[in-house]
C-alpha positions in Angstrom: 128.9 143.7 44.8 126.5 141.7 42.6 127.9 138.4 44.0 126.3 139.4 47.2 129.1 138.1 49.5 131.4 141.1 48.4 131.8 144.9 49.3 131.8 146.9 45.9 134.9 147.6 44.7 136.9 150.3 46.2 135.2 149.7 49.6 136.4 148.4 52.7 134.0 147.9 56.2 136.0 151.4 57.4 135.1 153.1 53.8 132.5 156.1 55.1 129.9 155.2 53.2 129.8 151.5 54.5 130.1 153.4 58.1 127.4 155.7 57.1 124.6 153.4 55.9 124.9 151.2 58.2 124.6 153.8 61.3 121.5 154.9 59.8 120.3 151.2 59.8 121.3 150.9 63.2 119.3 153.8 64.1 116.7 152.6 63.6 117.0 148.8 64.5 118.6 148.6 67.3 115.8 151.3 68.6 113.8 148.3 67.8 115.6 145.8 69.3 116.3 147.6 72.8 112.0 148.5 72.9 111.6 144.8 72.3 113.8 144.3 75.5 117.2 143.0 73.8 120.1 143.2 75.9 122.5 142.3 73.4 123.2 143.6 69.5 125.2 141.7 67.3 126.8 143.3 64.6 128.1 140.1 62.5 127.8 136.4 62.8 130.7 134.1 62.8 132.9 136.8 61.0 135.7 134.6 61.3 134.8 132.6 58.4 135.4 135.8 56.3 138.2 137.0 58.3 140.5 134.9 58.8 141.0 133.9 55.3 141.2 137.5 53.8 144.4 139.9 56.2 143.3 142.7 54.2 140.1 142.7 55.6 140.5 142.4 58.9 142.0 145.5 60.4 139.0 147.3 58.2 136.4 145.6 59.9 138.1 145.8 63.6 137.7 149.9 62.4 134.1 149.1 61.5 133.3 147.3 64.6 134.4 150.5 66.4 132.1 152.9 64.7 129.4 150.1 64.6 129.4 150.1 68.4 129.1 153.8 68.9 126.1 153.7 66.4 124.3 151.5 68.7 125.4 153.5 71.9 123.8 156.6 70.4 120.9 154.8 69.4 120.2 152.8 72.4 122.1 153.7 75.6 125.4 152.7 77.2 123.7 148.9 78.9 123.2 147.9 75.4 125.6 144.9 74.9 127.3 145.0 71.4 129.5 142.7 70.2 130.1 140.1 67.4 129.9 136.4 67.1 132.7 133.7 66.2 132.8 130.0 65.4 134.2 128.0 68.5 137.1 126.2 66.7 138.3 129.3 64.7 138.3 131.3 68.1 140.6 128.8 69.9 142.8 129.4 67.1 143.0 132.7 67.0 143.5 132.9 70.4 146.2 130.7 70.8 148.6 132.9 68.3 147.1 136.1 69.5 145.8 137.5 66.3 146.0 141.5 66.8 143.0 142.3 64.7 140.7 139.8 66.9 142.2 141.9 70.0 141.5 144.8 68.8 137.8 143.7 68.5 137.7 142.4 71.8 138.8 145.4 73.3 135.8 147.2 72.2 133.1 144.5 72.3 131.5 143.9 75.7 131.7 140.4 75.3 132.0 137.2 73.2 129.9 135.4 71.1 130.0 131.6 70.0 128.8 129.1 68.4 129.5 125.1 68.3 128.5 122.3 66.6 130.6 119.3 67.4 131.6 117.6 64.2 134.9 116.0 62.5 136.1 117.6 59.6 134.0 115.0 58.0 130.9 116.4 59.6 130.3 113.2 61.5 129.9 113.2 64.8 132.1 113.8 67.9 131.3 111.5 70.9 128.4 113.1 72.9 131.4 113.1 76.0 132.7 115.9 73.7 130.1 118.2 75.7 131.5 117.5 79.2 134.8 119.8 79.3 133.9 122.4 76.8 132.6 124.9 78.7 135.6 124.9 81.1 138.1 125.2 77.8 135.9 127.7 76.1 135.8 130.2 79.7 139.5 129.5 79.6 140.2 131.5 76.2 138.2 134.5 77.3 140.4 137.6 77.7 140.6 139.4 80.9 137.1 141.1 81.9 135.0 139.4 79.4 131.8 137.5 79.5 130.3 135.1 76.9 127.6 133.9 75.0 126.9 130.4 73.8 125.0 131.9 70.9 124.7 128.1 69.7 125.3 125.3 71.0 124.4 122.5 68.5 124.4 118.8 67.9 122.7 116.6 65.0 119.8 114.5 66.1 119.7 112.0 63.0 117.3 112.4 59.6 116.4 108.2 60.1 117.3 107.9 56.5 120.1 106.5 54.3 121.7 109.2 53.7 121.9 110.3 57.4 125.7 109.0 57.9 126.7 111.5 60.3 126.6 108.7 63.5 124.1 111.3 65.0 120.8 110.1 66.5 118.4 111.5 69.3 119.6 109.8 71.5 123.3 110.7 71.2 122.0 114.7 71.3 120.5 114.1 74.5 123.5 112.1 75.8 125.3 115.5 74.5 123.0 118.0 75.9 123.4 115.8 79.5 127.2 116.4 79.4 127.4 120.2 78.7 125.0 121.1 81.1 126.2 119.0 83.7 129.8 120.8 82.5 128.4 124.2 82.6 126.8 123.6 86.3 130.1 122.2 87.6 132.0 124.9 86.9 133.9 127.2 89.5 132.1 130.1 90.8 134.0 132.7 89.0 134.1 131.0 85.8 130.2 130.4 86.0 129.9 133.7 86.2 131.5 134.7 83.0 128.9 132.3 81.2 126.2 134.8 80.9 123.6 132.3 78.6 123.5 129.2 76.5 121.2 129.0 73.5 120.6 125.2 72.4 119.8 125.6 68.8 118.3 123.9 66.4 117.1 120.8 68.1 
């Protein structure tokens, strides 16, 4: 669409021609990807915030996801990870009232993506202690058999100006950082093992 944020009318992500063009994108990149040694291809970032606001959308794009995966098979090989990635508090969410679209997805992903910036619905701030149990909740959500991906895993470091009202500071990201990681190293063998990599991002 010419807003750029829209299919064209009449499509949906299961329309053919959506399917079509972007298996011949695939094709090609994710040739690219695997002979730059990726291990992992995502095929959409933090599709929640689309998602969950638009039901008519969703079942189309658990449909996509499906064909999207094969693409990448056939271009790659079977070890290729595929998946997409969600926002850490929308995931929760979902999870907790079982949204049947968001199953559907994970039943054909290989595993889950996330990303998390701790921040009010203000955008200040949580208390860097906010770090210290989340890895333990977030392993807790994952369904049965999968692995995840902290995609991001973000926290503001302060601008040192006046409009940097956030409460962040370097300080208080290191103090952040500290607790995660101290979080993600105390976990229980079997949960640990379902943590397959943590990107800090954006520091």
């Amino acid at each position: 669409s010419t807003d750029g944020k829209k299919l064209r009318f009449g499509l949906t992500w299961s329309s053919p021609e959506i399917i079509q063009r972007y298996s011949l994108m695939v094709d090609q990149a994710a040739r690219i990807a695997q002979l730059g040694g990726a291990v992992h291809f995502s095929v959409g970032n933090e599709v929640d915030g689309v998602l969950s606001s638009n039901t008519a959308m969703q079942y189309p794009f658990a449909e996509f996801i499906v064909y999207a995966k094969a693409a990448v098979t056939k271009a790659t090989s079977a070890d290729m990870s595929v998946g997409v990635s969600y926002t850490w508090d929308a995931w929760k969410a979902l999870r907790a009232v079982r949204a049947p679209w968001l199953d559907i997805m994970n039943n054909v992903t290989d595993g889950i993506l996330l990303t998390w910036y701790p921040l009010q619905s203000n955008f200040s701030v949580m208390p860097p202690s906010a770090g210290a149990n989340y890895f333990e909740e977030m392993v807790g959500t994952l369904p049965g058999g999968k692995c995840v991906i902290q995609q991001e895993l973000g926290y503001p470091s302060g601008y040192n100006n006046a409009s940097s009202t956030d409460g962040s500071s370097p300080a208080a990201q290191a103090a952040f950082y500290a607790a995660a990681f101290s979080g993600a190293a105390n976990l229980e063998t079997n949960a640990k093992l379902k943590l397959r990599g943590v990107m800090p991002f954006d520091l």
